[in-house]
C-alpha positions in Angstrom: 0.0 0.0 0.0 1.1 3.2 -1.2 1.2 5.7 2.0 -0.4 8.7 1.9 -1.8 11.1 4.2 -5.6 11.3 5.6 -7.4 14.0 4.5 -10.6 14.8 6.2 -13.6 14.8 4.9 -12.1 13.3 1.8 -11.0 10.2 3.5 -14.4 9.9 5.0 -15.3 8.5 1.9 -15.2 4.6 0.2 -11.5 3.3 -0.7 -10.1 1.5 -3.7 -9.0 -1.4 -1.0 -10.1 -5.2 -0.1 -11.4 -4.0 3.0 -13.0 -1.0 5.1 -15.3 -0.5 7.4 -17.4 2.5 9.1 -17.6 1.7 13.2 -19.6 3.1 16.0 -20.6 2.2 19.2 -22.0 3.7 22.1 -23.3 4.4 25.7 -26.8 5.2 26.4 -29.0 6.6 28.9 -32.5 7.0 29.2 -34.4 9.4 31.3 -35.8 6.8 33.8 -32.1 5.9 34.2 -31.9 2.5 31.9 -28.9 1.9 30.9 -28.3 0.5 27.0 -25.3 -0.1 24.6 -24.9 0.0 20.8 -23.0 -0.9 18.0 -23.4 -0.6 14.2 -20.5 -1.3 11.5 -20.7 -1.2 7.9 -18.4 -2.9 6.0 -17.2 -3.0 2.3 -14.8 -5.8 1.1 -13.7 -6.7 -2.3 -15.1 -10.2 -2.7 -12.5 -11.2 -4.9 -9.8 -10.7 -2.7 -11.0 -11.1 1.3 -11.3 -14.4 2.7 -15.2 -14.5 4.2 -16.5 -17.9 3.1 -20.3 -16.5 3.9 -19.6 -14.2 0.9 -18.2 -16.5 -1.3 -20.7 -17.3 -3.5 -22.2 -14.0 -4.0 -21.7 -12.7 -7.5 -20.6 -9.5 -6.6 -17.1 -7.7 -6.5 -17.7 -5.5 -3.9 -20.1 -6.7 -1.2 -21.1 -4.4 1.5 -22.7 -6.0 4.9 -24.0 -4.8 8.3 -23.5 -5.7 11.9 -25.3 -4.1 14.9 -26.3 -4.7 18.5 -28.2 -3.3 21.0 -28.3 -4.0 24.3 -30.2 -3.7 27.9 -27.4 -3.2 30.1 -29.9 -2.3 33.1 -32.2 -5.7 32.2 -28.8 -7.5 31.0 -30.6 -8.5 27.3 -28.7 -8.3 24.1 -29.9 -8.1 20.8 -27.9 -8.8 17.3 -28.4 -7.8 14.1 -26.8 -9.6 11.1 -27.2 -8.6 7.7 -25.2 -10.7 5.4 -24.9 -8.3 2.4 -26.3 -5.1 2.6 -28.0 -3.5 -0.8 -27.4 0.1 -0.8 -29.9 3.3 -2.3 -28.8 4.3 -5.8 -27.6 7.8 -4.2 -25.2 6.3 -1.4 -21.7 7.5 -1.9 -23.4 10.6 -3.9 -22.9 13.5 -1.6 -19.9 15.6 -0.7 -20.0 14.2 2.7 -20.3 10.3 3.6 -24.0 9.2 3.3 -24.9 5.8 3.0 -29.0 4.4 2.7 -29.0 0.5 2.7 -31.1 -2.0 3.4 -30.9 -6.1 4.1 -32.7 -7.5 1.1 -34.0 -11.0 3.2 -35.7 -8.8 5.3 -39.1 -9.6 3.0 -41.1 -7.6 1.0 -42.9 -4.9 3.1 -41.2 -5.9 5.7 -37.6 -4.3 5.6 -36.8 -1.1 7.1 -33.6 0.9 6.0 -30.4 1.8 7.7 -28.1 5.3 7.4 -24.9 6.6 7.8 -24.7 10.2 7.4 -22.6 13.0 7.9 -22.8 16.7 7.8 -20.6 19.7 8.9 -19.0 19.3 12.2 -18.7 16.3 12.1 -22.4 15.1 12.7 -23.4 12.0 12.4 -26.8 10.6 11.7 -26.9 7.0 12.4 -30.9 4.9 11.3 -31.0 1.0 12.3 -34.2 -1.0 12.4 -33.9 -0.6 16.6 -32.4 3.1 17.3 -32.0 6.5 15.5 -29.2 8.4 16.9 -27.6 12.0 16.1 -23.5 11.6 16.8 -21.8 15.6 17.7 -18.0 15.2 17.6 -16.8 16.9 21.0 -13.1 17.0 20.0 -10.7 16.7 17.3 -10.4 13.3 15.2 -7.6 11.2 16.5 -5.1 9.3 13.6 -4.2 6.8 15.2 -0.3 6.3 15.4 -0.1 9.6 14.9 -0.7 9.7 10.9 -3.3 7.5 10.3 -1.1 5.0 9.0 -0.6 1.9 11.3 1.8 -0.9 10.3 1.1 -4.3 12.1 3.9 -6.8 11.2 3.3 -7.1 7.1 -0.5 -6.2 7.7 -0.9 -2.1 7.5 -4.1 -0.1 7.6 -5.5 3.5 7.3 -7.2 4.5 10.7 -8.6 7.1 12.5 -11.5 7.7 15.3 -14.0 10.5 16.8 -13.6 9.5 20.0 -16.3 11.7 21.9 -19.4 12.3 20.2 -22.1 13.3 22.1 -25.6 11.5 21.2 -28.9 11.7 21.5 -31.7 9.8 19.9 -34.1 7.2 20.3 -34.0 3.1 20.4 -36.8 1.0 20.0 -37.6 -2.1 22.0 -40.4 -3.8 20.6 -43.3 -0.8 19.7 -41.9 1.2 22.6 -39.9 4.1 21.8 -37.5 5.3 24.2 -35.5 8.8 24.2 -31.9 8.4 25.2 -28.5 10.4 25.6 -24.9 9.5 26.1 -21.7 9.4 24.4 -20.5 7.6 21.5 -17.3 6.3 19.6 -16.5 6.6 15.7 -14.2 4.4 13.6 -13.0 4.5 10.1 -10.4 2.2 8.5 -9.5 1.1 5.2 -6.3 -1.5 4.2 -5.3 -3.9 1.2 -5.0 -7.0 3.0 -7.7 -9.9 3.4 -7.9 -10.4 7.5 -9.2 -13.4 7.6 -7.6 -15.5 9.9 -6.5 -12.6 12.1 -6.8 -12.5 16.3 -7.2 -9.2 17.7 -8.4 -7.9 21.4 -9.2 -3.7 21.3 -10.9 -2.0 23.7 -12.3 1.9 22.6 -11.6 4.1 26.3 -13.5 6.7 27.3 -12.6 8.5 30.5 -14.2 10.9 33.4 -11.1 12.8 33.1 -12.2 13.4 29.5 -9.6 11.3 28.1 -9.9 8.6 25.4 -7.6 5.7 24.4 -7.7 3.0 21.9 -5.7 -0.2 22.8 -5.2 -3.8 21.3 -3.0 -6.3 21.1 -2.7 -7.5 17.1 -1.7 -11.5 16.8 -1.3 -13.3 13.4 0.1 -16.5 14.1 2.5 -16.2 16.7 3.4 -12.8 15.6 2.0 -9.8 18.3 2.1 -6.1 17.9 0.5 -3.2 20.2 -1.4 0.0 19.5 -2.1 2.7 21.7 -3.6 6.1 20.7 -4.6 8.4 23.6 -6.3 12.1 23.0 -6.2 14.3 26.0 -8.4 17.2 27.4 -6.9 19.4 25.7 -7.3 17.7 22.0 -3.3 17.1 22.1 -2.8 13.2 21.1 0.4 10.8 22.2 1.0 7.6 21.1 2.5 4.3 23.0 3.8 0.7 21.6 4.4 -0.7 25.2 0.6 -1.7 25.9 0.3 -4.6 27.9 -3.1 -6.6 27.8 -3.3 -9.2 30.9 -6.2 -11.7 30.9 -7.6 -11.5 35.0 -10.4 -14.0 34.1 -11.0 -17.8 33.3 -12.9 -17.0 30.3 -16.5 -16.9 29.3 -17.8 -19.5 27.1 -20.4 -19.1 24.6 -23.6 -21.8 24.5 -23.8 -21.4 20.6 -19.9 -21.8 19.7 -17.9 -22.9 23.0 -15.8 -20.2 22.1 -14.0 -19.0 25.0 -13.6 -14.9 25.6 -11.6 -13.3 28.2 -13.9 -10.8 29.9 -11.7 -9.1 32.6 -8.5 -7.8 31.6 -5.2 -5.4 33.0 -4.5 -2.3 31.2 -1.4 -1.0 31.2 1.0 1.8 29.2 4.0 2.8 31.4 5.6 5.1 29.3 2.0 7.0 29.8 1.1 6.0 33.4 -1.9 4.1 32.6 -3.4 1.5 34.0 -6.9 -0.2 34.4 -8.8 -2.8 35.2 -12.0 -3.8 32.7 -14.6 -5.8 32.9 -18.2 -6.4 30.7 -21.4 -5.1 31.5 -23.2 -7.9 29.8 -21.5 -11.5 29.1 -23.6 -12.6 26.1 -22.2 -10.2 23.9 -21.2 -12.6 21.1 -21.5 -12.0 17.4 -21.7 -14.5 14.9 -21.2 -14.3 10.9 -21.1 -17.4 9.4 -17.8 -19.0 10.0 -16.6 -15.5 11.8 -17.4 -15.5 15.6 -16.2 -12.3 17.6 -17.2 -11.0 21.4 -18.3 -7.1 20.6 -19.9 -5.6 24.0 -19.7 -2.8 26.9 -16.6 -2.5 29.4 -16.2 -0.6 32.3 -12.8 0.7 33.5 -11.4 1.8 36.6 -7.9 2.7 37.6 -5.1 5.5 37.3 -3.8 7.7 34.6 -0.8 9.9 35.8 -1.5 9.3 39.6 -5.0 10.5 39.5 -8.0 7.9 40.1 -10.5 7.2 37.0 -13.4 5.8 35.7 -15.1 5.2 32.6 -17.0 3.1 29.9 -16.1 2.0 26.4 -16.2 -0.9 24.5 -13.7 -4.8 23.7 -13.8 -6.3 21.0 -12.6 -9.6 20.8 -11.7 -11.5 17.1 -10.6 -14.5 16.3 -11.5 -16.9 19.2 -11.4 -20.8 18.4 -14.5 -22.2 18.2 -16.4 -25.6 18.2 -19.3 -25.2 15.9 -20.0 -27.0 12.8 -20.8 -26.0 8.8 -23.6 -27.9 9.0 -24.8 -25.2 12.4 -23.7 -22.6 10.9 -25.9 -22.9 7.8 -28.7 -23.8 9.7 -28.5 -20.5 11.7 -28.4 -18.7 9.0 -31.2 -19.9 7.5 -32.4 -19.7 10.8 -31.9 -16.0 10.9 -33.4 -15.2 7.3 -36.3 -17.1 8.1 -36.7 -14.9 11.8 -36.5 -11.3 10.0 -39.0 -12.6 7.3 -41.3 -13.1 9.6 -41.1 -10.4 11.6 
């Protein structure tokens, strides 16, 4: 890959790459005090070229496909949403700005409802799934991660940068019942020429008291491991670390659909910045699955010391490439399973 810088809004846009994706997630609050947590991604992959068997027989060179979640942190209930290509609205991609209008075509005639990504001046974010409608106000600079944008991971490299604190306000939907909500929310964008497909990674999206926010993982292909650490201050200012250390405190949680095991409560730590926290879920059953793809994608809360001062705060783990024990044979019948759910709805 040819590096260049990013350029904003430009870069905001879709990439002549194998694979990108458009990431948010957030925390929510309602006025009674209920607690909830989202998460919608977008993705765009060049079929040819990635390696996701669930795609593999589509007849398509560039796929797009959708992943969401929303869950009840005060009633612990979780909620996923997959849509295994996404078709998208002859004007997507049409505007100066990123806008996006897609829809899951198994949904059923009549019975689908559309999905958004849009942005306007600021940046603002407008973000439409079939359970919340959410307005995203960017609070502070973007962060580039590594600095430039431009992280290199071993021989896999990729364009990335975040909004880190967007404040939100909106509405989800639990059943017929609407519900008004506010909170703070996380943006990512990135973009890279190379397939991920067998790829392990475990990041956690920070979000402070202090009004800090950090992004952290730990990168493994094969037995190959590399660290990122971003961090954006008070103040705007961003530093950058390599010496993060991830430390597993837990004996794992194992799924009931794919025995997959996921470490839950973990050690934070960047010396070089004074950091360090301890993490664990809000919610357990947090676990995404795509086909052959399984990943653990769910609420965290932290606690701990940055520069000698106490903290707290809430973000988000993601957890990617966990072994599993679940069969072809399963995973096709859950995902005709899931086709035949959301065309009944």
């Amino acid at each position: 890959m040819k590096i260049k810088p990013v350029i904003l809004p430009a870069d905001g846009m879709p990439h002549k790459c194998i694979v990108e994706w458009w990431y948010y997630n957030g925390l929510l609050e309602a006025e009674d005090g209920r607690r909830f947590a989202y998460m919608m991604c977008l993705f765009k992959v060049d079929n040819k070229k990635v390696s996701v068997p669930v795609l593999r027989r589509l007849p398509f060179k560039t796929v797009f496909f959708t992943h969401s979640l929303l869950s009840d942190i005060t009633n612990q209930k979780f909620d996923s949403s997959i849509d295994y290509f996404s078709v998208m609205s002859k004007d997507s991609f049409s505007r100066e700005l990123f806008y996006a209008n897609f829809t899951n075509p198994l949904a059923g005639f009549g019975k689908y409802v559309n999905s958004a990504i849009e942005e306007s001046i600021g940046p603002v974010f407008h973000l439409k799934r079939e359970n919340f409608d959410l307005q995203l106000v960017s609070k502070k600079p973007v962060l580039l991660e590594d600095g430039t944008g431009y992280v290199k991971l071993h021989e896999r490299d990729t364009y990335y940068y975040s909004y880190t604190n967007l404040k939100t306000e909106g509405v989800v939907l639990l059943g017929d019942k609407e519900i008004k909500v506010k909170g703070k929310s996380w943006m990512d964008h990135q973009w890279a020429d190379n397939k991920w497909g067998q790829d392990h990674w475990t990041w956690f999206s920070i979000q402070l008291d202090n009004d800090i926010e950090l992004v952290c993982c730990e990168y493994k292909n094969g037995d190959k491991k590399d660290y990122l650490g971003s961090i954006i201050y008070a103040d705007g200012h961003s530093e950058h670390a390599k010496d993060v250390i991830l430390t597993p405190l837990d004996k794992g949680w194992i799924s009931n659909k794919t025995k997959a095991k996921y470490n839950l409560v973990w050690k934070i730590e960047i010396p070089s910045k004074k950091i360090s926290l301890q993490v664990a879920p809000e919610i357990k059953n947090q676990e995404m699955v795509f086909g052959t793809i399984n990943y653990w994608e769910g609420p965290m809360k932290f606690e701990g010391v940055v520069d000698g001062v106490q903290v707290q705060g809430r973000g988000f783990l993601e957890l990617v490439g966990q072994p599993i024990q679940y069969g072809a044979m399963q995973f096709t019948t859950q995902i005709l399973k899931n086709i035949k759910d959301k065309m009944s709805l």
